[in-house]
C-alpha positions as CSV (number, residue, x, y, z in Angstrom):
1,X,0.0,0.0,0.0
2,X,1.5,3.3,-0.9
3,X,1.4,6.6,1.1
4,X,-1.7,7.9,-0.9
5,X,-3.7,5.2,-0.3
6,X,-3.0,4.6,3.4
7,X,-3.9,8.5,3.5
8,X,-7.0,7.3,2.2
9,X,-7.2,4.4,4.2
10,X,-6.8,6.4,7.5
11,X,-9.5,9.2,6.0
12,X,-11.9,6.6,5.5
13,X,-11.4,5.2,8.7
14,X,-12.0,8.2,10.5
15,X,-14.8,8.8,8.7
16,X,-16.9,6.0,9.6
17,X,-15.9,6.5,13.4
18,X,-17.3,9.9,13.3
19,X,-20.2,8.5,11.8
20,X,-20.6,5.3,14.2
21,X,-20.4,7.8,17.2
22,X,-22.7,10.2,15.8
23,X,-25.0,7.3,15.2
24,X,-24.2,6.1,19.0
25,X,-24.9,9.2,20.0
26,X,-28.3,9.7,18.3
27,X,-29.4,6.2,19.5
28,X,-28.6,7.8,23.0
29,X,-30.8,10.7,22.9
30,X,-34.3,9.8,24.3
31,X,-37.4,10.4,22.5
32,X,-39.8,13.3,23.9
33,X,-43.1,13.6,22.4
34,X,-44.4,17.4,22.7
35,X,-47.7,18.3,22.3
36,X,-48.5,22.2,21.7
37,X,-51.7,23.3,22.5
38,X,-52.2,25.3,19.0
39,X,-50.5,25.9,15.3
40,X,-46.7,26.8,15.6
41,X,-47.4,30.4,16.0
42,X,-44.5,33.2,17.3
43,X,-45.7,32.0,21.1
44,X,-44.3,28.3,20.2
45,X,-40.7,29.8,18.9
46,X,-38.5,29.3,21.9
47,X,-39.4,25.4,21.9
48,X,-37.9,25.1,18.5
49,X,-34.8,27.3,19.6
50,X,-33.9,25.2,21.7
51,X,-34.1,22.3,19.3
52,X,-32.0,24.1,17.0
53,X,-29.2,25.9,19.6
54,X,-29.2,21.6,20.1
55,X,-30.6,22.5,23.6
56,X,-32.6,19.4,23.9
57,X,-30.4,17.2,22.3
58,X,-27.5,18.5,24.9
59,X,-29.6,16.9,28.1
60,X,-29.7,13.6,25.7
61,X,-33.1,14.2,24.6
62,X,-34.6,13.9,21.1
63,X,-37.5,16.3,21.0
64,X,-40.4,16.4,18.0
65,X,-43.0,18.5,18.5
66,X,-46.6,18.4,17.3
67,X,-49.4,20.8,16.8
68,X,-52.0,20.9,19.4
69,X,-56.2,22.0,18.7
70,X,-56.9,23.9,22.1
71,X,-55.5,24.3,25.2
72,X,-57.2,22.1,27.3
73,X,-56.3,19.1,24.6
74,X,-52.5,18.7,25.7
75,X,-53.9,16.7,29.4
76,X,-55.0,14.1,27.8
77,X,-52.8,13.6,25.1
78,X,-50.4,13.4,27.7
79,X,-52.7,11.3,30.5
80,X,-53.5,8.6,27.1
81,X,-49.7,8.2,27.6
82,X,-49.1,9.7,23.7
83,X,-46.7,12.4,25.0
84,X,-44.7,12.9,27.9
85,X,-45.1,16.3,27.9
86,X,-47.6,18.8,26.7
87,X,-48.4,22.6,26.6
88,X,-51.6,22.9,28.6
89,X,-53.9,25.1,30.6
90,X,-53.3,25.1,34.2
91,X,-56.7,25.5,35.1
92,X,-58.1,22.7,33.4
93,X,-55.3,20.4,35.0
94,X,-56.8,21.3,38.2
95,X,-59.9,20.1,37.7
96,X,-58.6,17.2,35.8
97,X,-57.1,16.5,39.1
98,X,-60.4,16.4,41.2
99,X,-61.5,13.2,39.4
100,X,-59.3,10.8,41.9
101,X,-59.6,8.1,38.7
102,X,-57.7,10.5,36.5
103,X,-53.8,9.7,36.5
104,X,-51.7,12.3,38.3
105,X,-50.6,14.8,35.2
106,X,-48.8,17.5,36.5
107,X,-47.7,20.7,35.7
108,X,-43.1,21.0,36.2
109,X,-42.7,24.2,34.3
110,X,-44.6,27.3,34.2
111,X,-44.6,29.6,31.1
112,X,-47.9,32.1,31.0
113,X,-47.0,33.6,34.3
114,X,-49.9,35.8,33.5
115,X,-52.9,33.6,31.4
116,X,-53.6,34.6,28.0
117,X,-56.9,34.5,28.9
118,X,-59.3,37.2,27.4
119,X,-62.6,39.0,26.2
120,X,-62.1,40.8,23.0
121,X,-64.5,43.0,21.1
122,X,-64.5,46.0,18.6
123,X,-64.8,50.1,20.1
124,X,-68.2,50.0,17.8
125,X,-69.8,47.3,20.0
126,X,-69.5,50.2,22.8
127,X,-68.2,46.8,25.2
128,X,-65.7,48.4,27.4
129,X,-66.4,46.9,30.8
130,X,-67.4,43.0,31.4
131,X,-71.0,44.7,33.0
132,X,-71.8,45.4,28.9
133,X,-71.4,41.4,28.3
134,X,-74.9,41.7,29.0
135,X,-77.5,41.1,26.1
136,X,-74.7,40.3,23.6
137,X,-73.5,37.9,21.5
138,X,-70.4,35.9,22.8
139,X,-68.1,33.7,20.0
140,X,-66.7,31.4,21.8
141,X,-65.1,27.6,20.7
142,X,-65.9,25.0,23.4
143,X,-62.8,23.6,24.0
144,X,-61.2,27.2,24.4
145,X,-58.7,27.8,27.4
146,X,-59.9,31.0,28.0
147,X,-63.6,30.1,27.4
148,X,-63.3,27.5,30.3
149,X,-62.5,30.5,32.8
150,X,-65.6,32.3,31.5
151,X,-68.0,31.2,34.7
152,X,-65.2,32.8,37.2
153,X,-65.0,35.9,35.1
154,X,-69.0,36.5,35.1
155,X,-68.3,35.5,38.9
156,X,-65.7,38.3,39.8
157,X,-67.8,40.8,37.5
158,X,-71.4,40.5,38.8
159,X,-72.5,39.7,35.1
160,X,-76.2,38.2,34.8
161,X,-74.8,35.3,32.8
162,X,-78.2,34.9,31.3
163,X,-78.3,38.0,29.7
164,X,-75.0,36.6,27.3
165,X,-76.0,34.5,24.7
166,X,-72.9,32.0,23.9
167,X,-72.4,30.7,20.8
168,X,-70.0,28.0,19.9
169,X,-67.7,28.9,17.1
170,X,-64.7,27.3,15.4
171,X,-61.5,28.4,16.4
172,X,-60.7,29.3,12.3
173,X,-64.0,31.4,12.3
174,X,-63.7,32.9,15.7
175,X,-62.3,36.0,14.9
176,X,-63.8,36.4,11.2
177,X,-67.0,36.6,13.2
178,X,-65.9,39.2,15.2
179,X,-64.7,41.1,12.6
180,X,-67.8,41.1,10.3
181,X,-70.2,41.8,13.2
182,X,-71.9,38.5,13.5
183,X,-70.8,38.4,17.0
184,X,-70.3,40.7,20.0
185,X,-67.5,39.9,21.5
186,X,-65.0,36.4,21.6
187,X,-63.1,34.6,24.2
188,X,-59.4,33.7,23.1
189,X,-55.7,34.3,23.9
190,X,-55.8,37.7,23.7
191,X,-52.5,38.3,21.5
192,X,-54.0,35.6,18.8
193,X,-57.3,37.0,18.7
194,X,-55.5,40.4,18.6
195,X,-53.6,39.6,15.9
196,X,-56.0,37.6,13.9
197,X,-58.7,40.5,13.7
198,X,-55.5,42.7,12.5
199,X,-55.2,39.7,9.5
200,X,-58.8,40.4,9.0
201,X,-58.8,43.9,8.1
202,X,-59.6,45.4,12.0
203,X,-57.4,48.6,12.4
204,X,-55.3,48.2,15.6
205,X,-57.4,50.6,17.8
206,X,-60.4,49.7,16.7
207,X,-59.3,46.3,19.2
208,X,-60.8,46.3,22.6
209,X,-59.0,43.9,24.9
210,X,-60.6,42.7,28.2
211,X,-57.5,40.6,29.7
212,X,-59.2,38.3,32.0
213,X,-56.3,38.7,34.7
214,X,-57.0,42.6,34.9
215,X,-60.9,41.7,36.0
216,X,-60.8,39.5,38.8
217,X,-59.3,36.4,37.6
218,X,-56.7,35.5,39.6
219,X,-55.2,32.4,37.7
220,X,-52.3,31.3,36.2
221,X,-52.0,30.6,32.6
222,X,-50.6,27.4,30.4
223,X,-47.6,25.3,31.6
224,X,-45.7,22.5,30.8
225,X,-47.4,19.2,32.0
226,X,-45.8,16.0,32.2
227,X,-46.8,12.1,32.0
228,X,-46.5,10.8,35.7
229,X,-44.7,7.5,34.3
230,X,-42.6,9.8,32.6
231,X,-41.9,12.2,35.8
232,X,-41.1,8.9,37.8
233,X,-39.0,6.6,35.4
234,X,-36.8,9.8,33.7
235,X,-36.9,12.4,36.5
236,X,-33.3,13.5,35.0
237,X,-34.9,13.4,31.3
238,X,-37.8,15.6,32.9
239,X,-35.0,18.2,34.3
240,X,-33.7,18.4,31.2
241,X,-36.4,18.9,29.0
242,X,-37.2,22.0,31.6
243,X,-33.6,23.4,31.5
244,X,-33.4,22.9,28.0
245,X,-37.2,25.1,27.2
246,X,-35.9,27.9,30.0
247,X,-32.7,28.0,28.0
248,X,-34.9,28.4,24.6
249,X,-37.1,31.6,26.3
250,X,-33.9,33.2,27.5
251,X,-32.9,33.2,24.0
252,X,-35.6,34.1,22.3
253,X,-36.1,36.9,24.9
254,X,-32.7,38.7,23.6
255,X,-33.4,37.9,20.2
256,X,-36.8,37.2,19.4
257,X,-36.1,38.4,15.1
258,X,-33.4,35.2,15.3
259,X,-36.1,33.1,17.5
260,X,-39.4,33.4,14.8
261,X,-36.8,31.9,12.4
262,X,-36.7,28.7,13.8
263,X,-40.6,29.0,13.7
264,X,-41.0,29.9,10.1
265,X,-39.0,26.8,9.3
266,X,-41.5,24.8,10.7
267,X,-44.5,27.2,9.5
268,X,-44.1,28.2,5.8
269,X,-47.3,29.5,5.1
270,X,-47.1,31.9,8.1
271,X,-46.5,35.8,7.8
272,X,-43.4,36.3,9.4
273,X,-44.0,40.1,10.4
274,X,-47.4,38.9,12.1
275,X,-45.9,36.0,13.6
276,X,-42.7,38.1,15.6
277,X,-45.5,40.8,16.4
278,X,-47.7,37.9,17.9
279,X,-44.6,36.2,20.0
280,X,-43.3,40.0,21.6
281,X,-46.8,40.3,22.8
282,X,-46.8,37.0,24.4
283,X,-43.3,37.5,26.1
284,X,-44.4,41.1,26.9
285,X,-47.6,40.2,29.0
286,X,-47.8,36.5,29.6
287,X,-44.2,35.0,29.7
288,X,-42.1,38.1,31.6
289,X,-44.4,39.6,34.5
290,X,-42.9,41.0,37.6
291,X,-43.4,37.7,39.1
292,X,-41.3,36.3,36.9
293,X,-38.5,38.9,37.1
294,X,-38.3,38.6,40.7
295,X,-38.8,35.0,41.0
296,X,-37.3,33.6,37.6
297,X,-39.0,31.5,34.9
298,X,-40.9,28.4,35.0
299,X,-41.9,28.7,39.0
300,X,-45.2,29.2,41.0
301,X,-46.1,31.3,44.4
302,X,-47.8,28.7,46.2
303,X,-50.2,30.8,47.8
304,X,-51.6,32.0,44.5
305,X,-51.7,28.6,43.1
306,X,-53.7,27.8,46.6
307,X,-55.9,31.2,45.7
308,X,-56.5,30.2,42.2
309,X,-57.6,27.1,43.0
310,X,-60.3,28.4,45.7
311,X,-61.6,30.7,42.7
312,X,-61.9,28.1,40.4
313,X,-63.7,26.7,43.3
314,X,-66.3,29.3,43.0
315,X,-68.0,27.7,40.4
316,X,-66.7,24.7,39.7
317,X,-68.2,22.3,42.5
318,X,-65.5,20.1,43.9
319,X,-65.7,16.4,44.7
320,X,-61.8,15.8,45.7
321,X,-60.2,19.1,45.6
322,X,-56.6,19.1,44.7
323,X,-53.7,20.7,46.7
324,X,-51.1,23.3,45.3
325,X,-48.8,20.0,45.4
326,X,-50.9,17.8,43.4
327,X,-50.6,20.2,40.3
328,X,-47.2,21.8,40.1
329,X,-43.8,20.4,41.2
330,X,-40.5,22.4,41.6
331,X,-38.5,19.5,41.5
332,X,-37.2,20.0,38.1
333,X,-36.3,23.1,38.1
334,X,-33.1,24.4,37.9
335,X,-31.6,26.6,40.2
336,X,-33.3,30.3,40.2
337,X,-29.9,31.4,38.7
338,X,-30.0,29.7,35.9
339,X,-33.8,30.9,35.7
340,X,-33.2,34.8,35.2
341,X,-35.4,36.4,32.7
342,X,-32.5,37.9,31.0
């Protein structure tokens, strides 16, 4: 063998190591199922930054993530075993939770510090206060997060609920309706609807936004909820899955033009100008509150966990009421350091 060839020998060689250790290493990485609660809109870019920065991938976890149809959807696609974590409504995991036959889902990681939860209408329907609910039309889709906190807003505003006539609307139709008049008002995350009626033609102050959080509701918004098989057989997988999304926000919070690229690889048909104006409102109002500045990302206060759960309470009639520590766990958080909204 002459000098050339061993050179090629050796090259070859070499070659197919890298490649048996890359495919090693890829065999390593466990499989996480994710299950969004909606489309992959701007709200959803910090997941996929964190699969592309290889966040995931460097607490040996292979992440795919799927497209969700409500926000109340991810529990049981995560309870049915499907996923091992999901993007889900708080709220509705603590009812979940007060069927003692329901496995034990629970929330490690929360993200809408403050819900998303709203009432949004048009200046022309004269709606400005929850009070002028009263003998209109409401647009709202059944399995809607913020539809499902609609008896504890009529609660904290005094509002004859009788007097609103509901009517169940798909979520692609929701804001259309709005927008030509055939409802009132809608229930929705606030910066979708917001941005949707802007798609439809409604001129930015012409939007009247009713955040449910600024009325009376006292609640937290979606989190990440996790499988309980999953929480007990890969507690270090679960801690990395967290440290991994918190390092994805903390990116996308410095540079959220770079972070709605990883969306729009995954999104082709989406507007990217809408889509970075829909994910700064999220991370303006819902994932960055002064909560979360003081107390880092992904945590909970206890005591307003407790409180929310009381208001819940207020019209939903409890058979086994769930504790603070049956629907959120700290366990897998990182250190508040490494938490910083920075």
């Amino acid at each position: 063998m002459n000098n050339d060839e061993g050179r090629v020998t050796m090259r070859l060689a070499i070659f197919l190591s890298i490649l048996l250790a890359s495919a090693i290493s890829n065999a390593a990485d466990l499989p996480i199922r994710f299950a969004l609660d909606w489309r992959f809109e701007g709200p959803a870019a910090p997941y996929f930054v964190a699969i592309d920065k290889g966040y995931y991938k460097a607490e040996g976890l292979n992440v795919t993530v799927d497209p969700g149809s409500g926000s109340v959807e991810g529990i049981n696609r995560v309870a049915s075993g499907a996923y091992e974590v999901g993007f889900a409504d708080i709220n509705s995991l603590v009812k979940y939770r007060d069927n003692p036959s329901n496995l034990p889902v629970m929330a490690i990681m929360m993200v809408y510090d403050t819900p998303a939860f709203s009432i949004v209408t048009l200046k022309k329907t004269g709606i400005a206060r929850p009070k002028d609910l009263e003998g209109r039309v409401l647009g709202a889709p059944a399995a809607d997060g913020a539809y499902a906190q609609w008896p504890i807003f009529v609660e904290a505003n005094k509002i004859d609920a009788a007097k609103v006539k509901i009517e169940n609307v798909g979520f692609p139709v929701r804001e259309p309706m709005l927008a030509q008049g055939r409802v009132d008002a809608i229930a929705g995350f606030w910066f979708s609807s917001y941005m949707n009626l802007k798609a439809n033609g409604v001129a930015p102050e012409d939007i009247v936004v009713l955040l449910m959080r600024d009325y009376g509701v006292d609640l937290y918004g979606n989190a990440i909820v996790a499988n309980p098989d999953f929480m007990r057989l890969s507690p270090k997988a679960a801690a990395g899955f967290v440290r991994a999304t918190i390092r994805g926000i903390q990116d996308t919070l410095r540079d959220p033009e770079g972070a709605i690229d990883s969306l729009m690889k995954r999104n082709a048909i989406a507007k990217r100008e809408v889509e970075l104006e829909r994910l700064k409102l999220a991370l303006a109002k819902n994932f960055v509150t002064p909560d979360v500045t003081k107390n880092g990302l992904g945590a909970v206060d206890p005591k307003r966990l407790e409180r929310s759960i009381e208001q819940i309470g207020l019209t939903f009639h409890y058979s086994n009421k769930p504790k603070p520590g049956d629907i959120f766990t700290a366990r897998f958080l990182p250190p508040k350091a490494e938490r910083l909204a920075k």
